[in-house]
C-alpha positions in Angstrom: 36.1 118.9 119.3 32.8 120.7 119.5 32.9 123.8 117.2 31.6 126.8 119.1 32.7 130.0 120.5 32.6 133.8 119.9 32.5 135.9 116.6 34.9 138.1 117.9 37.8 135.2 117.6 35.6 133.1 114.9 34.8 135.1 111.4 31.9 133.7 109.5 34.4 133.2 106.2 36.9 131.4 108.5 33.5 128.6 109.9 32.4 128.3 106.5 36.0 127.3 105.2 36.7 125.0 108.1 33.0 123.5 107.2 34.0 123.2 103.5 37.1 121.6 104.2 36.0 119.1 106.8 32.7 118.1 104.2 30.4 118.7 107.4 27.0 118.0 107.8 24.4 119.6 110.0 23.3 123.0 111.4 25.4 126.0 112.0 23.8 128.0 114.8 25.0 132.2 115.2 23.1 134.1 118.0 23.9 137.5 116.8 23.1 141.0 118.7 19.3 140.9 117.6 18.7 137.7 115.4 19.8 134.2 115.4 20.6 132.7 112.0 20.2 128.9 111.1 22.6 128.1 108.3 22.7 124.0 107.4 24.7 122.2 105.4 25.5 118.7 103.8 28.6 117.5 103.1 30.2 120.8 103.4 27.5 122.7 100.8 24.9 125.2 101.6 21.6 123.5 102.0 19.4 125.7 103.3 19.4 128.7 105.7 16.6 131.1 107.9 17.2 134.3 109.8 15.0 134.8 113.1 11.3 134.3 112.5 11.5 135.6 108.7 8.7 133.8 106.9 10.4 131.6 104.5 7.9 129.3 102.8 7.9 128.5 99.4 5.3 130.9 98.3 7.3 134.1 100.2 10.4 132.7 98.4 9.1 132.9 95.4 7.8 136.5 96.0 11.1 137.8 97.6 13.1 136.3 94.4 10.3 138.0 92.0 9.1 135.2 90.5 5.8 135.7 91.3 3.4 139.0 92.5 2.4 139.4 96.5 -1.4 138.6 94.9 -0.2 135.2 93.8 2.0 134.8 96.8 -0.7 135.4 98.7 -3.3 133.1 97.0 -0.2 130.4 97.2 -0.4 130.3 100.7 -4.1 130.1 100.9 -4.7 127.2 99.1 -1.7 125.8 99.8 -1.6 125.8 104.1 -1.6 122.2 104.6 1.2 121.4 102.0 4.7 121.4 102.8 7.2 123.1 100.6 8.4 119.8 98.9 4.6 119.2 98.1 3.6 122.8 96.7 6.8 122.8 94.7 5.9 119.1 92.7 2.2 120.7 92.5 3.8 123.9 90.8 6.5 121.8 88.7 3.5 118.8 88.1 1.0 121.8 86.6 3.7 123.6 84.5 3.9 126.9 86.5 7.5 126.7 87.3 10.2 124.0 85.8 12.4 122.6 88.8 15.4 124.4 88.1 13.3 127.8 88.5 12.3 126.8 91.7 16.0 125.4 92.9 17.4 128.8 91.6 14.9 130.9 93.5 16.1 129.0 96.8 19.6 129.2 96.5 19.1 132.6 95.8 17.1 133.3 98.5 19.8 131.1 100.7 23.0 132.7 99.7 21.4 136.6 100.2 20.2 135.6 103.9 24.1 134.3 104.6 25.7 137.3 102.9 23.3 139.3 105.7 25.5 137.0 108.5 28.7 138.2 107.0 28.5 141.4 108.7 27.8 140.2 112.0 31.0 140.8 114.1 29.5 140.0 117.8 27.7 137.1 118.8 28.1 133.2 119.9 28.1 130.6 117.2 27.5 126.2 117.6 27.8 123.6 115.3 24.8 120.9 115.7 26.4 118.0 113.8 23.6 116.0 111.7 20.8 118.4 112.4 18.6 119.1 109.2 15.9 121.4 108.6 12.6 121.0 109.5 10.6 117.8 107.9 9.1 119.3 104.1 11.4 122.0 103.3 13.7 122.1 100.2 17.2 122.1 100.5 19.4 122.6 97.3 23.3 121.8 97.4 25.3 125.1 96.6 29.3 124.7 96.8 30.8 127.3 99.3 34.4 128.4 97.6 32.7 131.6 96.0 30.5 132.9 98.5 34.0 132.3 100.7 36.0 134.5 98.4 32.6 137.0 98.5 33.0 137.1 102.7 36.6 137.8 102.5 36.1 141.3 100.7 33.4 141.5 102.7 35.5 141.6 106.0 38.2 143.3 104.3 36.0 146.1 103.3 34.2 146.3 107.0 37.8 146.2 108.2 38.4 149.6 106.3 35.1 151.2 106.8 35.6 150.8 110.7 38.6 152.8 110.7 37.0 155.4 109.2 33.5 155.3 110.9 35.1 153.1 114.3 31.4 153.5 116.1 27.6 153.4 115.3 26.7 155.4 118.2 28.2 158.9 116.9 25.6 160.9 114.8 25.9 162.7 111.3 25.4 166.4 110.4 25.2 168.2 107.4 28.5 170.6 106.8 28.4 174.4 106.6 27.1 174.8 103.0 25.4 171.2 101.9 23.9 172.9 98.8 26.8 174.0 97.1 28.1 170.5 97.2 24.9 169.1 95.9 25.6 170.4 92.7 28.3 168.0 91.8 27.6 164.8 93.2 25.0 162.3 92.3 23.6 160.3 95.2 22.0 156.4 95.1 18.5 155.6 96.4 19.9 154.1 99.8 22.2 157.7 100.3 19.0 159.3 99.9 17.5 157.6 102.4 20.0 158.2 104.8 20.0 162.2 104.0 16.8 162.5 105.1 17.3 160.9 108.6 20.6 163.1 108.9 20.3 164.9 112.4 22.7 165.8 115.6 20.5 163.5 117.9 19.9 160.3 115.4 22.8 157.9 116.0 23.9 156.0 112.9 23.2 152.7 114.4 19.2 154.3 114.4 19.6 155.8 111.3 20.5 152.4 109.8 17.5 150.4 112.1 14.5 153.0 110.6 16.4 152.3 106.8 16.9 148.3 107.5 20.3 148.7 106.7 22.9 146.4 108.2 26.3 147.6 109.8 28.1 147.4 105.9 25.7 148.9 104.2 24.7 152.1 106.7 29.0 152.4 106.5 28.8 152.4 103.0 26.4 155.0 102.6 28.1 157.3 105.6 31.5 156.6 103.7 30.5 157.9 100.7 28.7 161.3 101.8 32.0 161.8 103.7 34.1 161.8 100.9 31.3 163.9 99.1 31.9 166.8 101.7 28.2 166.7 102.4 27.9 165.5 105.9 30.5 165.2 109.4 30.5 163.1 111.9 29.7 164.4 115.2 28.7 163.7 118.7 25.0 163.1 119.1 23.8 166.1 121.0 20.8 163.5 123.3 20.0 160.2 124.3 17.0 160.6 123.0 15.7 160.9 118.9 13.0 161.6 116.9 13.8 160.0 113.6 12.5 162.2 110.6 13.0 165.4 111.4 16.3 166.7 110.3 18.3 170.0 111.7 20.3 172.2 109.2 23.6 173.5 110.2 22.6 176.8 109.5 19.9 179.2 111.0 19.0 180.9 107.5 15.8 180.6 106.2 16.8 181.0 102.7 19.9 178.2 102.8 17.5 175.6 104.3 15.1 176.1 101.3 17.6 175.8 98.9 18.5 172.8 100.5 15.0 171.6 101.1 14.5 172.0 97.1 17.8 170.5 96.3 17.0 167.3 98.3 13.2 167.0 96.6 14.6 168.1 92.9 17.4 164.8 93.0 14.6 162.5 94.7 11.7 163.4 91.9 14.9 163.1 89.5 15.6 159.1 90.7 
């Protein structure tokens, strides 16, 4: 039996524990809403994995996993543009720059992140290409599945909850009546900062979390926890249309919106 069909009736954790099981070998294929995501595997392990048209050589690897500067990254893939991954990494390994296991970690790293990113898809169409590998020169590694399985079912438990209390992307966020006097006992993260500063009637979430790069858990997260802070409401977005950046106080006094306004910049400059 072919394995295809629909996220809505497939979850990622159930295919990955139905290819774990069954030891498969070859390319699982999941068109999502915006990008398509290439996960393969060999003998039911995670071999190797690519998102879209993300650049994914061994020199960007390398960078993303910070194991080298964009400078050397950069240089890597100058002198390096006729070599295949498999080639560069015996060069690097060969001169004593990296050892193998440094450069297997940095892969599987790099790997596993990119399929944690597919655990929040819930719409899309997946296909199972049995024997199809990666293309010709790129490392694979062999990375057993049971744990990042365990890792996508509190995943989806924790998306389940966070839908029932923010059920759709499309509302938009305001600040409540008196923001400032809750700023004084909370402590906000980098990424909740972010989102604060995108908080207007006419930004959707789903906008707010394109302009931050945040995917559908993580925007959630963020929203979830400035709920339960008493610092912002869900509302209705006021127009179809939305100038990201420029944020609207829910109150008309000069004064309270500085306050605010200095609030905002004190806790940032205090990060």
């Amino acid at each position: 039996m072919a394995l295809q069909g629909n996220l809505r009736d497939f979850s990622i954790t159930q295919l990955l524990n139905l290819i774990n099981l069954a030891c498969k070998t070859g390319m699982l294929v999941i068109e999502g809403p915006v990008e398509v995501a290439q996960i393969t595997f060999r003998d039911g392990k995670l071999s190797y994995a690519q998102i879209g048209q993300e650049e994914n050589n061994l020199p960007a690897i390398l960078f993303l996993t910070k194991k080298i500067t964009s400078q050397q990254s950069a240089s890597l893939k100058v002198r390096a543009a006729q070599m295949t991954d498999k080639e560069l990494g015996l060069l690097l390994i060969n001169a004593g720059f990296f050892s193998q296991d440094v450069i297997l970690s940095s892969l599987q790293q790099y790997y596993l992140d990119l399929v944690r990113r597919v655990f929040t898809w819930v719409e899309g169409y997946f296909h199972f290409e049995a024997g199809m590998m990666p293309p010709d020169g790129k490392i694979m590694v062999r990375v057993d599945l049971e744990n990042l399985i365990i890792e996508g079912s509190r995943q989806l438990k924790e998306m389940v909850l966070l839908q029932e209390e923010i059920p759709s992307l499309d509302m938009a966020l305001k600040f409540t009546a008196r923001p400032g006097a809750n700023l004084r006992n909370i402590n906000l993260n980098v990424e909740e900062w972010r989102v604060v500063s995108f908080i207007n009637p006419k930004n959707s979430i789903k906008q707010i979390a394109r302009t931050t790069k945040m995917d559908d858990l993580q925007i959630r997260r963020v929203v979830y926890s400035l709920l339960q802070a008493g610092l912002i409401e869900i509302v209705r977005p006021v127009s179809a249309t939305a100038s990201l950046g420029r944020s609207v106080f829910p109150t008309q006094n000069r004064e309270e919106q500085r306050s605010l306004v200095n609030r905002l910049i004190n806790r940032i400059r205090s990060l």
